[in-house]
N, C-alpha and C positions, 0 to 999 in steps of 0.2 A: 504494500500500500504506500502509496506517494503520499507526503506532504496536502497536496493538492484535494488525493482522496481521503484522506483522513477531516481536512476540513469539509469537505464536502457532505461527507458521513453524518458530521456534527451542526450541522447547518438544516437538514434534510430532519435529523430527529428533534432538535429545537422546533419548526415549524410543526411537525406534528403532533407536537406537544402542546404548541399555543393554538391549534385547531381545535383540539377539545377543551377549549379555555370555557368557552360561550361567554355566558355575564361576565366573566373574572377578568377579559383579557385587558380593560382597560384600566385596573387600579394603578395605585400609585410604583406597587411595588411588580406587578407584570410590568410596567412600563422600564421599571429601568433597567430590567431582566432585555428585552427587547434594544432599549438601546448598550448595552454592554455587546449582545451579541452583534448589531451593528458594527460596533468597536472591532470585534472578534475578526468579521468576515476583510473589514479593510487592514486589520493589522495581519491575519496569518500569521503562522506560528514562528517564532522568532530564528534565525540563523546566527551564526559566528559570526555576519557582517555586523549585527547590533552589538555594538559595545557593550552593553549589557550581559550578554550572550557571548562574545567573545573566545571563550576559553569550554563554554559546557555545550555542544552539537546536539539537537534533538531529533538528529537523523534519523537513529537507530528506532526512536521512539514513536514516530509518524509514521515510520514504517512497516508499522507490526500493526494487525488488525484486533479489533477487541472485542466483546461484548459488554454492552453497558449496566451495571448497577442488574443482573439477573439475580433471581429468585437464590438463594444458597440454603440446602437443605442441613447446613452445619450445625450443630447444638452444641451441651454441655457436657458432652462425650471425645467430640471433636477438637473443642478451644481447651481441655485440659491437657491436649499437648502442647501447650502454649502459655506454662502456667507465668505468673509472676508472684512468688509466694511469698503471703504473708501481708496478701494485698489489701486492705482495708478502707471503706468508706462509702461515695457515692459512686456506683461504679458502671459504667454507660455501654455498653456495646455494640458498634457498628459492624456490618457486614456488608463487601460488596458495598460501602458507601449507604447502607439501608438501616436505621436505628431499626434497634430489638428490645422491645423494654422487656418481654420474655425474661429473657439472659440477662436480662441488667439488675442492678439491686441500687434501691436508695436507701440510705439510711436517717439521714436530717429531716427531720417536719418540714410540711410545706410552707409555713407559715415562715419558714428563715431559707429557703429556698423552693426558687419554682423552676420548673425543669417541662418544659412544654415541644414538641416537635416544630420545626420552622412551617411546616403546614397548617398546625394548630393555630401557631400564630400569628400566621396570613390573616385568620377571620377573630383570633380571639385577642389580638393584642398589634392592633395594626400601628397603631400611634407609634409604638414602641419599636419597630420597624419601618415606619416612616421615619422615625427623629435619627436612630444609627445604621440601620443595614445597608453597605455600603457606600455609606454618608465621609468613610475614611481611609478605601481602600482604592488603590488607581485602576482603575477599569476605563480610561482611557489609551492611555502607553502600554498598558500591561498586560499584554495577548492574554497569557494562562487567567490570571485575576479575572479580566471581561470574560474570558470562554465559564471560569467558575461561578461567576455571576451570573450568567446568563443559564447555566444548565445544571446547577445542582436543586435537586429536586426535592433531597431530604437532608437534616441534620436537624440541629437543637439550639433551643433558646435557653440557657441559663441565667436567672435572675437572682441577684443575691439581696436584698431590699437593706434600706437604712439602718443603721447603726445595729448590722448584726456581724457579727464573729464564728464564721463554720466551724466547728473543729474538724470535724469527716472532709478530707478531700473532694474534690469533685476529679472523678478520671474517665477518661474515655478510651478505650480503648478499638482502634481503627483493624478491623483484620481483612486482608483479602483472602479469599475463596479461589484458588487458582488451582486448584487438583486438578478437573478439569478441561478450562479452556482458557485465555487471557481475556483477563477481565479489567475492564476501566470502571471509575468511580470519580463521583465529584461530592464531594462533603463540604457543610456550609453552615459552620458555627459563630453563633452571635453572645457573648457573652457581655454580662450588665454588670458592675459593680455598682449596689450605693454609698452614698455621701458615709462615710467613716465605717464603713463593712471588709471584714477578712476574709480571705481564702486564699485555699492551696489549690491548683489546677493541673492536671498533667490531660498529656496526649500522649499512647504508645501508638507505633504502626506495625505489624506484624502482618507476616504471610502465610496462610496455608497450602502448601501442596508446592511443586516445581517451577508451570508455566508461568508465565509473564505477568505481571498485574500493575496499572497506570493511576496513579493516585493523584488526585488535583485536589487538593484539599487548603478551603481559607477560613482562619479562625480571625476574629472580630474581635478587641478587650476594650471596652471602656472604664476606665479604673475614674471611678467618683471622685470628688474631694476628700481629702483625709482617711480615702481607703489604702488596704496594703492585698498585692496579689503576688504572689509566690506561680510562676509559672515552667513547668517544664514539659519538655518534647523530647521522645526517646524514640528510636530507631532501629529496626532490628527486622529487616526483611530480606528476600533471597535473593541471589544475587542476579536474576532475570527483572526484579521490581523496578520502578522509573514511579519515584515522588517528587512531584513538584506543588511545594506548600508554603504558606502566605500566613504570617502571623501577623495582624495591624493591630497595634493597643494606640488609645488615646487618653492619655491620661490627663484629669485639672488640678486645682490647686491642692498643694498638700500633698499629692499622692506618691504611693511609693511601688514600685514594681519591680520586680527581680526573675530570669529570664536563665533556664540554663538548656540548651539544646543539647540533647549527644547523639550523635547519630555512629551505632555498632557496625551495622552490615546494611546494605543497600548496592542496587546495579549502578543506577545513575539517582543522585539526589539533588535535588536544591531546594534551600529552605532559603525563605525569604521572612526577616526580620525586622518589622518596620515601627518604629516609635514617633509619637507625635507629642512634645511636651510642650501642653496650649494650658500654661498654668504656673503660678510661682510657687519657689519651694518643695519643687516636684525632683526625690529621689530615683533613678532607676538603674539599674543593674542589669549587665548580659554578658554570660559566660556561656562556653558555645565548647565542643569535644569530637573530635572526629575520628577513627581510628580503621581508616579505609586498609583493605589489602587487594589481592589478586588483582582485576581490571576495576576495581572498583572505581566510581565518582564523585567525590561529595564536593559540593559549591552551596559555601554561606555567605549570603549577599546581606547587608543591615543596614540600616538608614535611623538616623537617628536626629529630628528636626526640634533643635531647641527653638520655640519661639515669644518666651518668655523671658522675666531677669528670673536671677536668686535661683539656679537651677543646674543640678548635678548630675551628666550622669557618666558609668566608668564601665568599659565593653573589655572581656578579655576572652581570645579564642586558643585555645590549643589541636594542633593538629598531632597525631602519631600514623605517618605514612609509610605504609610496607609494600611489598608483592613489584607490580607496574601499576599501582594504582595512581589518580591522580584527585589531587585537593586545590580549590578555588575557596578567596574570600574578599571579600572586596567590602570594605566598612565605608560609610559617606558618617559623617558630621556636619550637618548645617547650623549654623548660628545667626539667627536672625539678627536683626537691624534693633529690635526692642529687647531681644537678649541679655540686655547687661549683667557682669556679675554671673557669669557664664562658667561654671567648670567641665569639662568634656574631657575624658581620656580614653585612648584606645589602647590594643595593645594586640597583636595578633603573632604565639611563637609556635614553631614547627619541627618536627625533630624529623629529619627522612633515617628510615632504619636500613632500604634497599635502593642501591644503586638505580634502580630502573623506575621509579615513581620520582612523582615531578608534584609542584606547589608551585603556584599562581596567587600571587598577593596585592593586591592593590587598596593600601589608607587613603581616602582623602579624608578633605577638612576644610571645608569654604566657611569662614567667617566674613561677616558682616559689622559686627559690632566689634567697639574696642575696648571695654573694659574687660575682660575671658581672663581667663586658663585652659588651653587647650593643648593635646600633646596627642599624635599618634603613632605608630609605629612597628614595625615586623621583624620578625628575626626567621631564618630557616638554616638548619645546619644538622649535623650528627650531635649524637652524645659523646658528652666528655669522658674520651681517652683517660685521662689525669685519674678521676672517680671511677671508672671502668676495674684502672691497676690496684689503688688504692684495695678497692673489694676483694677482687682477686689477693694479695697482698694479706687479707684478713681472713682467707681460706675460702672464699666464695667462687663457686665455678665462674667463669667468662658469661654463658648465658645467661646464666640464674644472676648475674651481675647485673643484664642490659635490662631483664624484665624488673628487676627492680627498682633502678631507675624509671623507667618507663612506667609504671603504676604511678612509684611517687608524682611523675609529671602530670599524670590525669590525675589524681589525688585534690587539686587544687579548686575544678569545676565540679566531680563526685562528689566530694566531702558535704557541700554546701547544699545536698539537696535534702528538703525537711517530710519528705514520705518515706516514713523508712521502708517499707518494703521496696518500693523502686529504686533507693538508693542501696540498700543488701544487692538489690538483684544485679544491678548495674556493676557492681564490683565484682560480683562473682563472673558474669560475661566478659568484662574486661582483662580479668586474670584470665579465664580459658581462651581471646582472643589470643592474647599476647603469648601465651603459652605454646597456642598452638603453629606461631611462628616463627 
């Protein structure tokens, strides 16, 4: 399948879809469903000409045929090869891009969370989807983003209301169904924080069975005044998978938001990490972990748009690159013009373990204002020889040397995450990645 056919494909099931609209087709929110895929059909899907794009080909990926979001007869039989133990809270399940409240468990009253399908809240909560759903995501420039806007059909509304403190998680967990046949999905979460409300949130992506599976998946954060969201994203698919996912938070005054991505195993990934800080005194935090081998891909793109004064925020990404894999990261910093009082730091370091994988880095940092602290910067190299001997030197073999180094480097985004089960789990995967290498 071509480029050409794959959009085509997706053009032909979008109209089919807005034929059995009848009354619906003209609300607020069909509409801008309608003009995103507009967007879709004049931008086609992005090449290595777009700078953007540059460094990650979605050749492989438009070229493979799919079926979209089908029916998966998987249960609670099937996902428990896939455990993540020791998992505890409000816990979501997608299949195939299709919520399954079945499989899902909550645990928090509704009264401190609402937890509604995006379908639901087409007709039961429109206000609330007119004021953010896509109100902060680029669905103009951003092929995947408009294509995800325009043809995700299911996912969820999370509402966390005013001055409440979750303690239970909110997790979702994304699995594809690919035993099979290759499967695509688009998943499309909006989550609400209110005015001085907590929570923890994670996303895991997981795949079942060999063949192929295509995940366009865009998560939505509006973080309240004086709320705090603890956010993480974990990765752990085969190595035929192609995820291409969009995380937009907006956060206002006050607010504080902390961000850690790891992505294990994946064919080709890009996760796109977008913050908008339209607020003063607004802390946020992004720590990012990649630990690509064989052909693998990973590309982490971040944008971070202070446009506010009195406003902090500090990005650190680690890569660990083995096999012929290759890793992409490109951080933007914008500093507006009202920005004053600006602290931004980035920091993006890389350890390559095999001669034959390659790292692609690229900081910017466009400032507009002039009172800041601003600093970004990359480093990519091997491990240090000097601490290599030392180990050795105190009876430790040569490998058992590099792996541990190499934990303690991922140690620093790990550590920091506050669901213990997914932070257990994540350690123990990273030991047997690295082990296995």
């Amino acid at each position: 399948m071509s480029n050409t056919d794959m959009q085509t494909q997706l053009l032909s099931d979008f109209q089919a879809y807005q034929n059995g609209l009848n009354g619906k087709a003209e609300t607020p929110f069909n509409q801008l469903r309608r003009l995103a895929m507009d967007n879709f059909s004049n931008l086609g899907f992005p090449t290595t000409k777009h700078e953007e794009w540059k460094y990650s080909n979605v050749k492989k990926l438009v070229e493979k045929s799919y079926n979209f979001h089908p029916k998966s007869e998987a249960g609670e039989d099937e996902l428990s090869a896939l455990p993540i133990p020791d998992l505890a809270g409000n816990i979501l399940y997608f299949i195939n891009g299709i919520f399954h409240p079945e499989l899902s468990t909550l645990q928090t009253p509704d009264d401190k969370l609402k937890i509604i399908t995006l379908s639901q809240a087409i007709t039961e909560f429109p206000d609330l989807l007119n004021e953010y759903y896509g109100k902060f995501t680029d669905n103009i420039t951003e092929s995947f983003t408009a294509l995800n806007t325009a043809m995700a059909n299911d996912g969820v509304v999370v509402f966390i209301p005013d001055n409440t403190t979750l303690e239970e998680p909110v997790i979702m967990r994304m699995i594809g169904d690919v035993r099979e046949e290759n499967v695509g999905s688009f998943v499309r979460n909006l989550v609400v924080v209110g005015k001085n409300a907590e929570v923890k949130i994670a996303e895991s992506f997981r795949t079942l069975g060999e063949k192929s599976g295509f995940v366009n998946a865009v998560t939505e954060i509006i973080v309240g005044e004086d709320a705090r969201v603890d956010y993480y994203k974990v990765q752990d698919d085969n190595d035929e998978s192609f995820h291409i996912g969009t995380t937009q938070v907006y956060q206002k005054d006050r607010s504080y938001f902390y961000s850690a991505t790891v992505t294990i195993n994946g064919g080709f990934v890009r996760n796109n990490l977008n913050l908008i800080l339209d607020g003063q005194h607004i802390n946020s935090y992004m720590y990012g972990l990649y630990i690509p081998d064989k052909k693998q891909h990973i590309d982490n793109h971040t944008l971070v748009d202070h446009r506010k004064p009195n406003c902090q925020s500090n990005e650190l990404y680690k890569g660990i690159l083995m096999g012929k894999s290759t890793g992409v990261f490109n951080g933007k910093i914008f500093v507006q013009e009202d920005a004053q009082k600006t602290n931004a730091y980035q920091n993006c370091r890389n350890v390559i373990v095999s001669d034959s994988a390659t790292m692609n880095t690229k900081p910017q940092l466009e400032i507009w204002a002039d009172d800041v602290k601003c600093s970004h910067g990359t480093t990519t190299g091997k491990l240090n020889d000097d601490a290599i001997f030392y180990m050795q030197s105190r009876g430790i073999p040569k490998q058992e040397a590099i792996k541990l180094q190499l934990l303690a480097f991922a140690e620093d985004v790990v550590s920091q995450i506050k669901i213990d089960g997914i932070r257990n789990y994540l350690e123990v995967l990273i030991r047997e990645k690295l082990h296995g290498n």
